[in-house]
C-alpha positions as CSV (number, residue, x, y, z in Angstrom):
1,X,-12.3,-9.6,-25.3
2,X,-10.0,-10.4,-22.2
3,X,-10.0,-13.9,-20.4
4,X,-13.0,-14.3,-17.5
5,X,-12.7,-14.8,-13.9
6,X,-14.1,-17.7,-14.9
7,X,-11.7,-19.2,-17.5
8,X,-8.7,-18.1,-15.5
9,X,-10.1,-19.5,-12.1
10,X,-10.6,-23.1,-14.3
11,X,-7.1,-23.0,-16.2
12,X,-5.0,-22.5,-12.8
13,X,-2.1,-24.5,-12.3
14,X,-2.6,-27.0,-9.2
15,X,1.3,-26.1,-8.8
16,X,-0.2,-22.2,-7.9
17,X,-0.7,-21.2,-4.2
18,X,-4.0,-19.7,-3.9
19,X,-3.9,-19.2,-0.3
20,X,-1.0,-16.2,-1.3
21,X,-3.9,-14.9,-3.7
22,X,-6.1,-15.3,-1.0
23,X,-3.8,-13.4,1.4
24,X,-3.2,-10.4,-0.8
25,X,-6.7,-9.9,-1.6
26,X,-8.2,-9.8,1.7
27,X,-5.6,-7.5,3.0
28,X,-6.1,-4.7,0.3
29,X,-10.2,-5.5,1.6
30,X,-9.3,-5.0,5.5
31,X,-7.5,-1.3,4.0
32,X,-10.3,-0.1,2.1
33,X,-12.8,-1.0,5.2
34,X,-10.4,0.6,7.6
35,X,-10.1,4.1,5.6
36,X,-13.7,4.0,5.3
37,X,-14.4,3.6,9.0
38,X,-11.9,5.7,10.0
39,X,-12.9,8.8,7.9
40,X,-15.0,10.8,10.5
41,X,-16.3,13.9,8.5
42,X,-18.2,16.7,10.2
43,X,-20.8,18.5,9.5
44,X,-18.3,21.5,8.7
45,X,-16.9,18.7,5.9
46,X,-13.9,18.7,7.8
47,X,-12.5,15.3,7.6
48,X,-11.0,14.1,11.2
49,X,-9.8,10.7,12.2
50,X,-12.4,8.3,14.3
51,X,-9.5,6.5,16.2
52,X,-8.5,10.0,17.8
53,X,-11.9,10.8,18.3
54,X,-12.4,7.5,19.9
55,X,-8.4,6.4,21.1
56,X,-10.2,3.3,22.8
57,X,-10.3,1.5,19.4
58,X,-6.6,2.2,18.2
59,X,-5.9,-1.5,19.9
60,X,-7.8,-2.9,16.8
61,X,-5.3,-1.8,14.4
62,X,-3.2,-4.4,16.5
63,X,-5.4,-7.1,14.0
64,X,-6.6,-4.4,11.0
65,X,-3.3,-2.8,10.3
66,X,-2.6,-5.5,7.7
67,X,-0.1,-4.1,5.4
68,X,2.5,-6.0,6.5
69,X,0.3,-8.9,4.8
70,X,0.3,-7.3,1.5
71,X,3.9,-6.5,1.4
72,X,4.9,-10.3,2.5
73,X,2.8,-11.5,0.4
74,X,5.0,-9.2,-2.5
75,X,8.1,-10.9,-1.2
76,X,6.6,-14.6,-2.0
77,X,5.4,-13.0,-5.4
78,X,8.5,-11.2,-6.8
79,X,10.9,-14.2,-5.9
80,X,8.8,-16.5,-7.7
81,X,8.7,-13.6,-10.1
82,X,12.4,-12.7,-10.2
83,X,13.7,-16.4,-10.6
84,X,11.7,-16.6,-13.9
85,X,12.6,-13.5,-15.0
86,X,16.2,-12.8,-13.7
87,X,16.8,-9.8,-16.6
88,X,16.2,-6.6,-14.4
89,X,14.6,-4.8,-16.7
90,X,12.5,-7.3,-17.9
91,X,11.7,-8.3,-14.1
92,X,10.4,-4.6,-13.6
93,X,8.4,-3.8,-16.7
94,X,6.8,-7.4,-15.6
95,X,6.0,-6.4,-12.0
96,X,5.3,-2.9,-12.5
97,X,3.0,-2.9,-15.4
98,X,-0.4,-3.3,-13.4
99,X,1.0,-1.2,-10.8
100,X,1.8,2.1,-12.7
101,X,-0.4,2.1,-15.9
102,X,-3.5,2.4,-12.8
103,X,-1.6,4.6,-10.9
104,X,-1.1,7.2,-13.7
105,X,-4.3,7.3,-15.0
106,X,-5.6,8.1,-11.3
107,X,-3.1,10.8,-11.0
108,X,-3.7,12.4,-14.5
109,X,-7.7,12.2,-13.7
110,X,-7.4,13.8,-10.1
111,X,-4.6,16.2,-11.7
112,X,-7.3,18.0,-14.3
113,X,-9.6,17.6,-12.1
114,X,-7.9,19.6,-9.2
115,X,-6.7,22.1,-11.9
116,X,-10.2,22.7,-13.1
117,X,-11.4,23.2,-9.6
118,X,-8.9,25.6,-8.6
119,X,-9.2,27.6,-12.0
120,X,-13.3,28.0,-10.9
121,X,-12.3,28.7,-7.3
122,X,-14.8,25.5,-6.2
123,X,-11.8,24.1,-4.5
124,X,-13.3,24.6,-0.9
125,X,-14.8,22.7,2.1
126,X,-15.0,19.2,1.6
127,X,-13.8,19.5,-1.6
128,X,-10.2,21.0,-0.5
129,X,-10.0,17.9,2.0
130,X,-10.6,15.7,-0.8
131,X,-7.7,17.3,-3.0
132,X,-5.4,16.9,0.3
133,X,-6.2,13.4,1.0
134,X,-6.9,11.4,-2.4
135,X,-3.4,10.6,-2.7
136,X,-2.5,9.7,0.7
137,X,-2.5,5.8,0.0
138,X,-0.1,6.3,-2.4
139,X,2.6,5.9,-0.4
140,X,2.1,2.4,-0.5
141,X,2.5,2.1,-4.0
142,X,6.0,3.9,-3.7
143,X,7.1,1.8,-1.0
144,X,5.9,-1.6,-3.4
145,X,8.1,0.2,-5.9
146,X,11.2,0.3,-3.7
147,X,10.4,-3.1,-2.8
148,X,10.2,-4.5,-6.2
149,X,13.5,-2.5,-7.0
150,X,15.7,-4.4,-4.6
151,X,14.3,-7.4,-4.9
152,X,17.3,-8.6,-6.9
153,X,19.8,-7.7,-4.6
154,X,18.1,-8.7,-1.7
155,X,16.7,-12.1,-3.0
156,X,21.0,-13.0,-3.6
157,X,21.4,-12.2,0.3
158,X,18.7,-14.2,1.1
159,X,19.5,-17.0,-1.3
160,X,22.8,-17.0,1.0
161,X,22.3,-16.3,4.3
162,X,18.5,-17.1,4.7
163,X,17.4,-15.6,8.0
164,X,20.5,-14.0,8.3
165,X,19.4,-11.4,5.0
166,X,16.2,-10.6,7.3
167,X,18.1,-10.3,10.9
168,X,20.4,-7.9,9.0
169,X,17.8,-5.6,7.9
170,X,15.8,-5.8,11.3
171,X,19.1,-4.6,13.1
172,X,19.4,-2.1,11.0
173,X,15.6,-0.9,12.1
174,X,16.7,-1.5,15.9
175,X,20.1,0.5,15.5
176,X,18.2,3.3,13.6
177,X,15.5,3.6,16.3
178,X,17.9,3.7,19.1
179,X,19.9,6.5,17.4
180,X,16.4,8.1,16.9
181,X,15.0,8.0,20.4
182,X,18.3,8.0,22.8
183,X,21.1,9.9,20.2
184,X,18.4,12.7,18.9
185,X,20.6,11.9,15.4
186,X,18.4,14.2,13.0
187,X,16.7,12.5,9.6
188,X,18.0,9.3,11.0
189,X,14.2,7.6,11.4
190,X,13.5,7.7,7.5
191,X,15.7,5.2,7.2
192,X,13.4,2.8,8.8
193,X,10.8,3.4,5.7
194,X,13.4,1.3,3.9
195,X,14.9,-1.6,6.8
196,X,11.3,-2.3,8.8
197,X,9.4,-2.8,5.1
198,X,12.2,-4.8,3.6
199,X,12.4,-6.6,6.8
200,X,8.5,-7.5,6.0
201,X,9.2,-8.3,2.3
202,X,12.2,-10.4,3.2
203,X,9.9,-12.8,5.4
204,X,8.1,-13.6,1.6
205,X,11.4,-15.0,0.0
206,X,11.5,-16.8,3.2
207,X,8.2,-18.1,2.9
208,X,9.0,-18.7,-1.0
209,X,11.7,-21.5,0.2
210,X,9.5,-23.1,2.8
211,X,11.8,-21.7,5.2
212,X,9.1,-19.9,8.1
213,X,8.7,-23.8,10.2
214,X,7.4,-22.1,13.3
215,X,5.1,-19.5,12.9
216,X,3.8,-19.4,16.2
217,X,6.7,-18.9,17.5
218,X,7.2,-16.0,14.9
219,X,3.8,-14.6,16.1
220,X,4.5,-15.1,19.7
221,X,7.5,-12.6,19.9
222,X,6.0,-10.3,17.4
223,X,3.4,-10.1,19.9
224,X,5.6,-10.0,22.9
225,X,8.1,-7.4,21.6
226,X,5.3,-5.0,20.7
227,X,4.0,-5.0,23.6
228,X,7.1,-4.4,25.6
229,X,7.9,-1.5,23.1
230,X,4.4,0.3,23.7
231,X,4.4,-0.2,27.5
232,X,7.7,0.4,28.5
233,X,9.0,2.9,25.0
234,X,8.2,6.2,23.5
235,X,5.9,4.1,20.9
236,X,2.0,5.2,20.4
237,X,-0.5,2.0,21.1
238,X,-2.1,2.6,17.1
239,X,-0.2,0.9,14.8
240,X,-1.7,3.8,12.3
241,X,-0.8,7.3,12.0
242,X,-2.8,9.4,14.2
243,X,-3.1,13.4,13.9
244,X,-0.8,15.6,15.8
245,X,1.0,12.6,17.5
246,X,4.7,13.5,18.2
247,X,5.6,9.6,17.6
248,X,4.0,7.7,14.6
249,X,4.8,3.9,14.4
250,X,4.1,4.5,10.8
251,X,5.1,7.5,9.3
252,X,8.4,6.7,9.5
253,X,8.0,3.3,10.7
254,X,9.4,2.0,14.3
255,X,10.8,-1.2,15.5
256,X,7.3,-1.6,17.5
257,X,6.1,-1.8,13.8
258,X,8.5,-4.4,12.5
259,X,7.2,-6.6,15.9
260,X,3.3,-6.1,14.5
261,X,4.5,-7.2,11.4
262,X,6.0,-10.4,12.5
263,X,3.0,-10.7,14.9
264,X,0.6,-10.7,11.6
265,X,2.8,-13.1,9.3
266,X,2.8,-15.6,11.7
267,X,-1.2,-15.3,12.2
268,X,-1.5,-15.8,8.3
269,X,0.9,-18.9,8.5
270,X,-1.1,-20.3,11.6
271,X,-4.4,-19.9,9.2
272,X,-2.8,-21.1,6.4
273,X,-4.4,-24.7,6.5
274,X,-7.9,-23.8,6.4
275,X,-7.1,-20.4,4.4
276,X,-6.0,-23.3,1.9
277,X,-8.7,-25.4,1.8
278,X,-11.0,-22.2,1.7
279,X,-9.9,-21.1,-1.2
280,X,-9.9,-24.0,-3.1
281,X,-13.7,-24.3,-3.3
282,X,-14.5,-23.1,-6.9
283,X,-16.7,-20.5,-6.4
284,X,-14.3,-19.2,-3.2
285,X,-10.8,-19.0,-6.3
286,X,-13.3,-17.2,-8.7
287,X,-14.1,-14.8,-6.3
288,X,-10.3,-14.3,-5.8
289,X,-9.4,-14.4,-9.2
290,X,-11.9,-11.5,-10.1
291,X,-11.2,-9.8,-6.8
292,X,-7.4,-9.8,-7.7
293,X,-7.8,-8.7,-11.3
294,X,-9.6,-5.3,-10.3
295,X,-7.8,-4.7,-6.3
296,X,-5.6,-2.3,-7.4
297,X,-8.4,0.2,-9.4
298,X,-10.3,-0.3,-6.6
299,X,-8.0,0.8,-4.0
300,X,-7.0,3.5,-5.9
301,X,-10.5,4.7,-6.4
302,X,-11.8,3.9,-2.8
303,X,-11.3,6.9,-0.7
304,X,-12.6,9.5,-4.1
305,X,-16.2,6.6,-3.5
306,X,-15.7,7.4,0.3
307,X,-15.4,11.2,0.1
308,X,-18.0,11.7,-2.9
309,X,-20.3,10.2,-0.4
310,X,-19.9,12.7,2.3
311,X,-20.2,14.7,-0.4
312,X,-23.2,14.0,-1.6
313,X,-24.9,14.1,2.2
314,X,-23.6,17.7,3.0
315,X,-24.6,18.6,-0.7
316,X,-28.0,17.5,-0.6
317,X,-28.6,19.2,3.4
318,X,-29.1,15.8,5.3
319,X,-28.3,15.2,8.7
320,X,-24.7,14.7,9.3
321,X,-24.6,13.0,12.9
322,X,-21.4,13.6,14.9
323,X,-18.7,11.1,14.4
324,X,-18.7,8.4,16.4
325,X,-22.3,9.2,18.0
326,X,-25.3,6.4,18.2
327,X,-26.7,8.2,14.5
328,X,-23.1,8.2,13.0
329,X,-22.6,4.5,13.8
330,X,-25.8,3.6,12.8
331,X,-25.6,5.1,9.0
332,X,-22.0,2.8,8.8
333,X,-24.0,0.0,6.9
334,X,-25.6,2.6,4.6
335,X,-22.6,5.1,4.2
336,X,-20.5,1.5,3.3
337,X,-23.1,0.5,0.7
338,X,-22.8,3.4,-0.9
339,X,-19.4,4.0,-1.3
340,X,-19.2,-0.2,-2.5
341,X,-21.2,1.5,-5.5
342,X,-19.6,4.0,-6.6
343,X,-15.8,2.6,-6.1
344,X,-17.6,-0.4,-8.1
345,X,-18.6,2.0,-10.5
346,X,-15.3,3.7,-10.5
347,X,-13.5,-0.1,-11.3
348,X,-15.8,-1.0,-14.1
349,X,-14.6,2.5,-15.8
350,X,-10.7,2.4,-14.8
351,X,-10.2,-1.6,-15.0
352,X,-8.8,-2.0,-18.2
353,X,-6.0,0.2,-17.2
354,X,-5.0,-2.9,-14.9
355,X,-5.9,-5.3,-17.7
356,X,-2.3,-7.4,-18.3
357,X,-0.1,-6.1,-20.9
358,X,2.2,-8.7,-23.3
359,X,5.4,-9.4,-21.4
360,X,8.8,-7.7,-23.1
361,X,11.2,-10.3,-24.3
362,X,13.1,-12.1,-21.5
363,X,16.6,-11.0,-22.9
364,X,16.3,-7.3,-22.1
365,X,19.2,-5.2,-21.1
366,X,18.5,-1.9,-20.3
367,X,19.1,-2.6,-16.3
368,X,20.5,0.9,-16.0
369,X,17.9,2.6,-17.1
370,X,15.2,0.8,-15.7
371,X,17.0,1.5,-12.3
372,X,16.7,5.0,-12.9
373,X,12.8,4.7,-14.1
374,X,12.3,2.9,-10.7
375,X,13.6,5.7,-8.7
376,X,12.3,8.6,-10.4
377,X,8.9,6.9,-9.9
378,X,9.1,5.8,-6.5
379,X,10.2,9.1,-5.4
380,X,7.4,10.8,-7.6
381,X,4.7,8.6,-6.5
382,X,5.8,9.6,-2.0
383,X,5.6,13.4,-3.3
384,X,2.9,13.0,-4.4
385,X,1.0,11.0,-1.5
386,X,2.8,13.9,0.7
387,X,1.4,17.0,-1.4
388,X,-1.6,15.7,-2.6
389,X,-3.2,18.5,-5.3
390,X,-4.8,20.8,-3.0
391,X,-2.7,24.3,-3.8
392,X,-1.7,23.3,-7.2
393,X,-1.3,26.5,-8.3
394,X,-0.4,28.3,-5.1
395,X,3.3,25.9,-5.5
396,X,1.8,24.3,-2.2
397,X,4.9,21.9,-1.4
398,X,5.7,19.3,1.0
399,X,8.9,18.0,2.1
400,X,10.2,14.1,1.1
401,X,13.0,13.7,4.0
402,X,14.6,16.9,3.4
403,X,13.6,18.0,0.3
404,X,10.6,20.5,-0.8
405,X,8.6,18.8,-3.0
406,X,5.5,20.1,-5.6
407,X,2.5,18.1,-7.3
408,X,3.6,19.1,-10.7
409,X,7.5,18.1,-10.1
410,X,5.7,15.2,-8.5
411,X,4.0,13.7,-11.2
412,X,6.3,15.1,-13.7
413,X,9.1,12.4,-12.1
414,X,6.5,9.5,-11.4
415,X,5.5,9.9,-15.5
416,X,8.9,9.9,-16.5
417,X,10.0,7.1,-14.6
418,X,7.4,5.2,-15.4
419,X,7.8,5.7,-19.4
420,X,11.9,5.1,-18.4
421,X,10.5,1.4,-16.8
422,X,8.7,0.6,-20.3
423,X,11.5,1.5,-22.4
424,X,13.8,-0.3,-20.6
425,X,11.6,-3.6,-20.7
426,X,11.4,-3.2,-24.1
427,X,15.0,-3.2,-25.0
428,X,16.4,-6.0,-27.0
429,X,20.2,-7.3,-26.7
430,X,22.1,-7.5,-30.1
């Protein structure tokens, strides 16, 4: 049997920040919420978007868009991580373990499942939707695995220029933007998936050396400069991807992004004295603890909870109200409950894939090779969140930057990477 919640809250070191655990925790919450408040189903099953159905709330992703959070909070984590584990391959077998062994098992579950239900032609309606959007969120996961990847090289720049490492990559989201909006350069803006989130993660090996003294100042221009950039730029006011909107500030990101983020880390660092002494009641760190040992089934499994209960309600003939109407706000509490059930029951059948593994030896030295598993995988794990497995045997594609892109080839080069990332963690120096 694996170690409780219980008996890993108890044997925590007092050296451990918890309000980091805290931090990563409630963001991955504030997602799940979000996607399922946002999903507005029809009574057709068609799934549509309730900030485009009701654009007066996309100013609350100004305070819900917390992903920024989760990938500063990775920047604290894998310096820690990285300083005491400095072999690469050993550093990314570590980190990636309870990332990709989850994330496989999802894909290989949806990916017979979306075979079987094209092969019996009951790949329609609601269903269809669901094949298109399960894999959506996994673009996060294959930016985390980019992150993790340079961590390395970008933990030596910061280690010598300190904010200097982070100015450097938020020029380069400034210069990319400006050749984006007043150049027209072509392909230029998916460049900015890579400097606006390392920009974010850089802020954690900041924090991770004490180094982020005013955070309301940090917050304060944040603030300021996303504002500007809305009110006076070609950037939309949601800090989400909407439908059919010629600009995104997410898909690729935008400068007015990088400004939210800064806006949100130094909110967290302004809370971080009573976020501290929150969470280190007992019963508050158990909660975490547990919380953290189970977030990433969960948030795999969250939006299949989410759409099986729409689902359900169009399979069974009940009234559907309109989204966003008096009926459709009032069966939130109910529609919630029920999907907290069945993602709970999904977690308590898919947990042990994020149960922790033995760590390889510290002196690995297949670096090369685990650099090639982490790209393969990465690049595998955006197809797929771009194809998802509607049209799986139609060759339905979708393009990553400027390449076509299928489900199959997609998983195909997410497995191999990630089997490239073991055996490279694995390897032993003579």
């Amino acid at each position: 049997m694996g170690i409780s919640a219980r008996e890993l809250a108890a044997a925590t070191p007092a050296t451990r920040d918890r309000y980091v655990d805290l931090l990563r925790v409630a963001s991955l919450a504030v997602v799940v919420f979000g996607h399922w408040l946002m999903a507005a189903v029809g009574a057709d099953g068609q799934v549509g978007n309730l900030l485009a159905v009701v654009p007066e709330l996309q100013v609350v992703t100004w305070a819900f868009q917390v992903m920024p959070v989760f990938f500063f909070v990775g920047g604290f984590s894998h310096a820690l991580a990285h300083r005491s584990r400095p072999q690469y391959a050993a550093f990314l077998r570590a980190r990636l373990q309870r990332l990709l062994r989850p994330t496989m098992v999802f894909v290989g579950v949806w990916g017979v499942a979306a075979l079987l239900l094209q092969l019996s032609g009951a790949d329609g309606g609601l269903t269809g939707v669901a094949l298109r959007l399960v894999t959506q969120p996994l673009w996060f996961i294959g930016i985390y695995l980019a992150m993790v990847a340079f961590t390395p090289p970008l933990l030596r720049l910061h280690e010598r220029w300190g904010w200097g490492a982070f100015a450097a990559l938020a020029g380069g989201a400034v210069a990319v933007d400006v050749l984006r909006f007043a150049a027209d350069v072509p392909f230029v803006e998916f460049l900015n998936f890579a400097f606006v989130w390392l920009a974010v993660h850089q802020l954690g090996f900041l924090r991770a050396d004490g180094m982020i003294g005013r955070p309301a100042l940090l917050a304060g221009a944040g603030l300021a400069g996303a504002t500007a950039l809305v009110a006076l730029g070609p950037y939309p006011l949601s800090m989400v991807g909407m439908p059919g909107e010629k600009v995104s500030n997410m898909a690729p990101p935008t400068l007015a992004l990088l400004c939210h983020g800064l806006w949100l880390v130094g909110a967290v660092e302004l809370l971080k004295g009573p976020g501290a002494r929150l969470v280190a009641r007992a019963g508050v760190w158990r909660t975490v603890v547990a919380a953290n040992g189970i977030a990433m089934t969960a948030f795999l499994w969250h939006l299949t909870a989410m759409l099986a209960v729409y689902g359900a309600v169009l399979g069974l003939g009940a009234d559907l109200p309109a989204p966003a109407s008096g009926g459709w706000w009032a069966q939130v509490p109910l529609r919630f409950a029920a999907a907290g059930v069945l993602t709970a029951l999904l977690v308590a059948v898919f947990r042990r894939f994020e149960a922790p593994v033995p760590a390889a030896p510290a002196t690995g030295t297949g670096g090369p090779l685990a650099a090639l598993g982490i790209t393969l995988a990465l690049f595998g794990v955006l197809g797929l969140s771009l194809t998802g497995f509607a049209g799986l045997l139609d060759g339905h594609s979708a393009t990553l930057i400027a390449v076509p892109v299928t489900a199959p080839a997609a998983v195909a080069l997410a497995l191999a990477g990630w089997l490239l990332v073991e055996r490279a963690g694995r390897i032993r120096s003579r």
